[in-house]
C-alpha angles and dihedrals in degrees: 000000000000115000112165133049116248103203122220110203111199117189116196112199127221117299098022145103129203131195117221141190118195124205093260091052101254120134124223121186110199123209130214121299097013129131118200121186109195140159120278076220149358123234145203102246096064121081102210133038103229132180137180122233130177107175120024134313141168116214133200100199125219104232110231102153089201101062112040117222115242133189113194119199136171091316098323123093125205113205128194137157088212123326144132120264155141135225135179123184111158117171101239092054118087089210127072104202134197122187124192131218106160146015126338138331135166114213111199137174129211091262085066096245107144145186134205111212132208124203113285102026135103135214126206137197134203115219084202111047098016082229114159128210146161143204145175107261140186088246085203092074093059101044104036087090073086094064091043079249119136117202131177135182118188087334113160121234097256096061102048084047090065091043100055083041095071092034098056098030084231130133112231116200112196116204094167096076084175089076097049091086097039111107127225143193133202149113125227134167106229106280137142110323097229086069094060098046094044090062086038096060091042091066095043117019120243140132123235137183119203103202106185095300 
């Protein structure tokens, strides 16, 4: 009998997506620039079922009402028995969001404080002030980077900067520090970059320059 936990740890690079199952059956699709650390396998002996993620990642979670599922990611932990949901939580982003598509989750932070989602809505948690929040979501917009599909709705500059970098694996440097508060809309599939930025800079005027990445 198995008593100890022996630990995988999978890295997807910029511009990809990975599919993942893990013992217990749940799949897990990883997006780009996101690192999960998870059990080979899970055993009896633990009472919960418990991964670490640091990016973004959607999970289909495998329902076993006697071991709770956990994510655990950067201080917030995300709990179901088996759901549908979505959590990003890269490094360089001041927000750890969980989206929920189905079913039930509790997000919860190290000072205890805790939320019980329903499907459709999204909590958020601020890294600075350990503020959280939720809100109701087109769950869509949050899940369509499985589809290699961006979309965006009121999203300042800034933060769609940091989204077709990693999609593109591509560095973006902003000079125009008038557009980083603007907010844009769209929906593209992935496609080339140029196209994005194109319709980007007819809705809001600004010149722009792609020099090899």
């Amino acid at each position: 009998i198995e008593k100890s936990l022996v630990y995988n740890e999978i890295k997807i690079p910029k511009s990809q997506v990975f599919k993942l199952v893990l013992s217990d059956s749940t799949v897990v699709w990883l997006n780009a620039n996101t690192k999960l650390r998870y059990p080979k396998k899970f055993i009896n002996l633990q009472a919960i079922r418990t991964v670490e993620l640091e990016g973004e990642a959607y999970f289909e979670v495998a329902h076993n009402p006697n071991k709770p599922f956990v994510v655990n990611t950067n201080g917030v932990n995300v709990e179901v028995l088996g759901t549908k949901f979505n959590v990003s939580s890269y490094l360089n982003e001041t927000n750890i969001k969980t989206t929920l598509i189905e079913g039930s989750v509790k997000v919860g932070n190290s000072n205890e404080t805790s939320i019980i989602l329903k499907p459709s809505y999204q909590a958020s948690f601020n890294k600075n002030t350990h503020f959280l929040s939720t809100k109701k979501v087109n769950t869509t917009d949050f899940t369509s980077w499985m589809q290699k599909r961006i979309i965006f709705n009121d999203m300042p500059f800034k933060e769609l900067e940091l989204i077709l970098e990693r999609a593109y694996d591509v560095e973006i440097l902003n000079n125009n520090e008038t557009i980083e508060n603007e907010f844009f809309t769209g929906e593209f599939n992935i496609e080339n970059i140029d196209v994005i930025f194109k319709a980007l800079s007819t809705s809001i005027p600004f010149d722009y320059e792609i020099n090899k990445d």
